[in-house]
Each structure stands twice: as C-alpha cells, then as structure tokens.
N, C-alpha and C positions, 0 to 999 in steps of 0.2 A: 971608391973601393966598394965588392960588391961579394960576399961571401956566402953561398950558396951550399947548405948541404942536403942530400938526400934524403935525409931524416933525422927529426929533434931528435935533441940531448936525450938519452938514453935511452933511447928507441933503436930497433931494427930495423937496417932497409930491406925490405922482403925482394926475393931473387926470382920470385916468380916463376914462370914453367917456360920460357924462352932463352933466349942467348944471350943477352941482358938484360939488364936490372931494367924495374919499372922508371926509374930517376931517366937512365941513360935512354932508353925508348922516348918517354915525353920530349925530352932535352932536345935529342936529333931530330925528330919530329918539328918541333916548335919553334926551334933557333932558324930555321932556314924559311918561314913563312914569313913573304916580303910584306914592310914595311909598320911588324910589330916591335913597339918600344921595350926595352928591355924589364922594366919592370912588368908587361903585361905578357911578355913572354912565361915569367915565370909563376906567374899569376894560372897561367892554363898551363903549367909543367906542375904546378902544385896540384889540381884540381885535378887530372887524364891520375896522378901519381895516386893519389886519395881513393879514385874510381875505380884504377884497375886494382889496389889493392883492400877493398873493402874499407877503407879508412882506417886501415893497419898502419899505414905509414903517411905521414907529413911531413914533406919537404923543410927545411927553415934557411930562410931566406935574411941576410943580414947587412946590413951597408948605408953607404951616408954618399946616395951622389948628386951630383950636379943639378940644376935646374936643365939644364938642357938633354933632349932628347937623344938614347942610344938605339941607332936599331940596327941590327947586325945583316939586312936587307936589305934593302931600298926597295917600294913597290916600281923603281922604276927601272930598276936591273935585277929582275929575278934569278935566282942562282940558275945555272945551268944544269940540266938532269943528266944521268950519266947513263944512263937507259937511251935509246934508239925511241 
C-alpha cells in the first residue's frame, strides 16, 4: 500500500496560477516517464511540487511496499503520445 498526499498534515496545497494543482502537474508529468520505479517517481513529484511552489507545499508520501520493483512504464513500451 502506498498513500500519497499533496501536502503534510496541516498544510495547504497551493493551487497555483494554472488548471491544476502543483501535486497533479508533477504527478501526470512523472507517472508516464518510462521505466521510473515508483518510489522515485515521487521522489521527483515531491521535489518539481517544493520548486514550483517555493517550498510552500510538501508532498507526504506514506506506505510499506514490497521489495520488488513498481514502475507504471516500462522503458521498453513507452506510453503512446496523443499528439501527432
């Protein structure tokens, strides 16, 4: 299991000047780069979160998983673009 919020215990997630949040930007951004393990995904979704928001906001990341590796890519099937 693997419990992931936008930002610590009584902090605000800043909403920033776009269409979404700084959390959900990193997240779609990061999740789809082939063949990152899942804790280093949000290793750099914490870090882009921290940057774009002055270190107003920190992610927290919470969970107990497996020794085996998750990565929601494979470097060897890269997701398909929806762009031409």
């Amino acid at each position: 299991m693997l419990l992931v919020c936008s930002a610590k215990e009584a902090a605000l997630a800043q909403d920033c000047d776009s269409q979404h949040s700084a959390f959900a930007e990193a997240f779609a951004r990061r999740v789809v780069e082939p063949g990152l393990e899942i804790n280093k995904v949000f290793r750099f979704v914490t870090s882009d979160v921290m940057s774009r928001t002055a270190n107003r906001q920190e992610p927290f990341v919470y969970g107990s998983l497996p020794p085996e590796d998750f990565i929601f890519t494979s470097a060897q099937n890269p997701p398909s673009s929806a762009t031409p």
